[in-house]
C-alpha angles and dihedrals in degrees: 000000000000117000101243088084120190080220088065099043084051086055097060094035094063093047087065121099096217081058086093098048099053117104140198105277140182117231100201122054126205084262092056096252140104116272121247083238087047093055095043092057099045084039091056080039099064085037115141110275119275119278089245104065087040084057092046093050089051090048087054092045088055095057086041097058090081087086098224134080114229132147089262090055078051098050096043081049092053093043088053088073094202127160105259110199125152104266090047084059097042094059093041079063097050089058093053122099101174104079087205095048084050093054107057077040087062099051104044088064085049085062104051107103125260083018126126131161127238140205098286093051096050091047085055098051086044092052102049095040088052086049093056099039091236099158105160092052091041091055091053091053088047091042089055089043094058088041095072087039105249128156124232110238112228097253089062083037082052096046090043097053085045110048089047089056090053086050095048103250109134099163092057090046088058091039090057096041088055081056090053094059101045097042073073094240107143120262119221137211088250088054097059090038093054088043098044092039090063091044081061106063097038078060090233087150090163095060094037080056083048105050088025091068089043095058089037088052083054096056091254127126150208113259104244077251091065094036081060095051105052098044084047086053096049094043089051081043089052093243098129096149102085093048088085086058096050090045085053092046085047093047089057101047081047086254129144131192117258115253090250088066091042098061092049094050087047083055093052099052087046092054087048097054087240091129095149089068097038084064096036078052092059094046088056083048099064097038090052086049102244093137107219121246136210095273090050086059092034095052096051087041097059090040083056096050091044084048098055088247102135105148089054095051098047088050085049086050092057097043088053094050080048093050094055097247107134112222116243126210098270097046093053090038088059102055099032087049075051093052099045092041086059102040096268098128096136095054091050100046086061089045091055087049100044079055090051091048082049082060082241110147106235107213128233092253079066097051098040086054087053097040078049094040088055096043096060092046078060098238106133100172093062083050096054095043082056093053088047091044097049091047089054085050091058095258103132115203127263144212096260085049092049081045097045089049080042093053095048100044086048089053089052091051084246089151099157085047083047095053096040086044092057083051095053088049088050098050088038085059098244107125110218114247145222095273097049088055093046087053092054092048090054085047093060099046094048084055092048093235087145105174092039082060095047089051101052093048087054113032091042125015099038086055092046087055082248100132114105133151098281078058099057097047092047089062095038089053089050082052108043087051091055085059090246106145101165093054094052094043087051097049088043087060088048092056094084096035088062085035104246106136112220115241134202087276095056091048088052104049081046095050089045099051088049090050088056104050091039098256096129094150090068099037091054086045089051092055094057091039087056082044091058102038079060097244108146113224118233132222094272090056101047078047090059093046099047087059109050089043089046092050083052089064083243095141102157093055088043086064103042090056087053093055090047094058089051089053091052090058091249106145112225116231140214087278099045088068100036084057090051097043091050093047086055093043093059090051093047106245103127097157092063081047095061089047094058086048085053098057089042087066090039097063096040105264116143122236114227125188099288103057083057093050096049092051106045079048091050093057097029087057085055090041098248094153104167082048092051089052101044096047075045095055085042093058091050093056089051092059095259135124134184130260113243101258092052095038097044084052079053102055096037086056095053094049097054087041085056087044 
């Protein structure tokens, strides 16, 4: 039985005064409305308590004020001699500030004789003891409570679920809210989605699918908010595939996601490639009514452009200009970083005007792609008429543009324009970096100004704090094509005394260096001491040796690297089984060879020209004609021809095997 008894109401109505002046009435009159007799008595009946219980809960309240429970606070109560009923105590409650006090307080009520408390008494001691995140205390009332059998009302279900979220127990929230449902009180569609709502964003999916197909099963639904939130969450969790389901529930009840949820679903798709339904998804959009934002275009956009969709993005930019909508910086940033990255430049030079032309400010980060864009094209006059142009518009220059003008002059071997530009940047109070030091030292290296380079690593950059690992191998590589193997060995040695740690790039550069020189015994050395030092080789490096091992007539070797690297999970590339195939065409085992072409094919590398040449020369060399033609045949299917030396030998074989 619940707990607001009528037993207990009866009680306090009878101890009214106005009790006795209260008569039969009929609440209904011949005109369909209450009486003017009827309204005066229910209005005497909902009266403010008699003066008597307020003055006896302030009695109570008096000796309470002491703060702390003891006999003697028990005794001075008893001797008070007031009249205890539940809404005296209730309000005593509702005075008391100290959770522990409240609760002795509690129970000796609960003690007089003839008392029991009611709903409102109990919603008070639960309360105060919540507040005060009193657990231990709050289970023993709930544990008495269930003892004699009584049943919590919603409202304290309510208060408990909710007071054990605040306080970040989650467990106990869902273990009440079990209770709830099987105390038999209705649940109600703002009970799951609170519930289910705070499952959310604890990210206990598991448990939102769980409760979710048990209010669905009841006829209840999801508000279109926590709809949002939960697609939002399992799009941010990378558990995009429910949110179909949801879209299709929410399709059913006329609901539609926020555009919040929206966006972040858009972003998803994008992340996962799937484009086609990132713009399906904006078409259902529009027809549902959900207008699209700035973020909806900017974030397709950018998916496009990652996507090498130009053409599309650029269509979806215009749609979004017709529609009203004015393009913000990072929605124009998105497509016009997309143009430059694939060559576009031109396109995007005109988009960054047409937003000038919009009065929207275009940030450094766009120029810099265009002034980097135009750099690459290899038209450095438009480049320099951007950076001119942006500093006219107000748009000084930054660290990444003075990098991106340093990368290109080192690349050009412009070494006089690299040096006065890290001066201008110096003067101008932007403090070259790491990686335009590392540029110049590139610069110096690819013009073989060696001891310019050394010194500068370490005169300058050393000093700075500049030095990291791409350093380093710049300045290994410069020395390991010059053939400078000591230098590089010692510079290599010097890496973990200044605490830059050597990566698969620095061993292969190494490797390689020593191959080349013949020194194959420390090369060789060098590949098990990066092993055991726990550096996983890359690709490149398996590719180099491959082919030194495979040079050395080593085959065997050759092919258990090979199958180490595929053990590793390093995809081998175009290169890794050319170098193979070649290794087993020298020693005259074509037919192996076929069988690593065929798992080339197998695991989704594409063969280019060269795997084809090598193998029509490998069987025509044993003689193996009618090979030689179908692989050739093959070739030609696949869009490839061969080149004149390979196909005359061909031709000439063909011919002697018809004579």
């Amino acid at each position: 039985m619940f707990l607001a008894k009528r037993c207990n109401f009866w009680r306090l109505w009878i101890s009214f005064p106005i009790w006795s002046t209260l008569r039969p009435v009929s609440a209904i009159t011949q005109s369909g409305f209450f009486s003017s007799e009827s309204r005066k008595n229910l209005s005497e009946l909902f009266q403010p308590p008699a003066p008597a219980y307020s003055d006896s809960a302030c009695q109570i309240g008096r000796i309470l004020q002491c703060n702390q429970w003891s006999e003697s606070v028990a005794m001075e109560l008893e001797r008070l001699g007031v009249e205890l009923n539940p809404y005296v105590v209730n309000q005593v409650l509702k005075s008391l500030s100290d959770s522990a006090l409240a609760f002795h307080f509690y129970w000796w009520a609960e003690s007089r004789p003839d008392f029991e408390h009611d709903h409102f008494t109990i919603k008070s001691i639960v309360s105060l003891l919540l507040q005060d995140q009193n657990f231990g205390l709050l289970s023993d009332v709930l544990r008495r409570i269930r003892r004699k059998g009584l049943s919590l009302h919603r409202s304290l279900y309510r208060i408990l679920i909710s007071g054990y979220v605040r306080a970040g127990l989650i467990g106990s929230a869902i273990e009440m809210f079990d209770q709830m449902i099987v105390s038999g009180c209705r649940v109600f569609s703002i009970d799951y989605n609170r519930l289910i709502g705070v499952l959310i964003k604890n990210q206990n999916f598991d448990l939102v699918e769980k409760y979710y197909n048990m209010m669905i099963q009841q006829g209840l639904s999801l508000t279109p908010f926590t709809y949002s939130r939960w697609i939002s969450s399992l799009c941010e969790a990378r558990r995009i595939g429910l949110v179909e389901n949801l879209l299709g529930d929410m399709n059913k009840i006329g609901s539609f996601p926020d555009i919040w949820a929206c966006n972040i679903y858009l972003d998803s798709l994008c992340k996962d490639r799937r484009l086609d339904d990132a713009m399906n998804f904006l078409e259902t959009m529009v027809k549902k009514g959900r207008d699209p934002d700035v973020v909806t275009y900017t974030t397709i956009i950018n998916g496009l452009c990652e996507s090498k969709r130009i053409s599309d993005a650029v269509e979806l930019w215009e749609e979004m200009v017709k529609r009203g909508f004015t393009p913000d910086g990072v929605a124009c940033g998105a497509l016009i970083f997309g143009l430059c990255n694939h060559g576009k430049v031109d396109v995007a030079y005109e988009l960054a005007m047409g937003m000038l032309k919009m009065n929207i400010d275009i940030s450094v980060s766009v120029y810099n792609a265009l002034i980097s864009g135009f750099w690459r094209a290899g038209r450095v006059d438009k480049a320099h008429t951007i950076m001119s142009f942006m500093q006219r518009n107000g748009c000084q220059p930054d660290l990444v543009t003075y990098n991106i003008l340093l990368n290109h002059y080192c690349n050009k071997v412009m070494l006089d324009k690299a040096y006065n530009l890290i001066k201008k940047m110096e003067t101008s109070g932007i403090s070259p970096d790491r990686h335009s030091y590392n540029q110049l030292l590139k610069g110096l290296c690819k013009a073989n100004k060696l001891e310019k380079a050394h010194a500068l690593f370490t005169d300058q950059m050393e000093l700075n704090g500049f030095c990291d690992v791409v350093s380093c191998n710049i300045l290994i590589d410069a020395f390991c094509r010059a053939r400078k193997m000591e230098s590089a060995f010692n510079l290599f040695k010097e890496m973990s005394q200044k605490g830059i740690t050597a990566d698969a790039v620095t061993y292969g550069t190494l490797i390689n260096g020593f191959f080349r020189v013949g020194y194959s015994n420390v090369a060789e050395e060098l590949f098990h001491q990066m092993l055991k030092a726990g550096v996983v080789p890359n690709v490149n490096l398996y590719n180099i040796m491959i082919y030194y091992i495979c040079e050395a007539g080593r085959l065997r070797y050759a092919q258990k690297l090979f199958s180490d690297m595929v053990e590793k999970g390093i995809n081998p590339d175009v290169v890794s089984f050319n170098t193979l195939i070649n290794g087993l065409k020298k020693s005259l085992r074509m037919n192996e060879a076929l069988d690593v072409y065929k798992d080339m094919c197998n695991k989704g590398v594409t063969p280019d020209n060269l795997t084809f040449r090598l193998l029509v020369g490998g069987f025509l060399k044993e003689g193996k004609i009618m090979m030689a033609y179908r692989i050739w045949e093959h070739m030609m299917e696949n869009g490839f021809t061969l080149d004149r030396d390979v196909s005359e030998r061909l031709v000439d074989a063909i011919k002697a095997k018809g004579n």
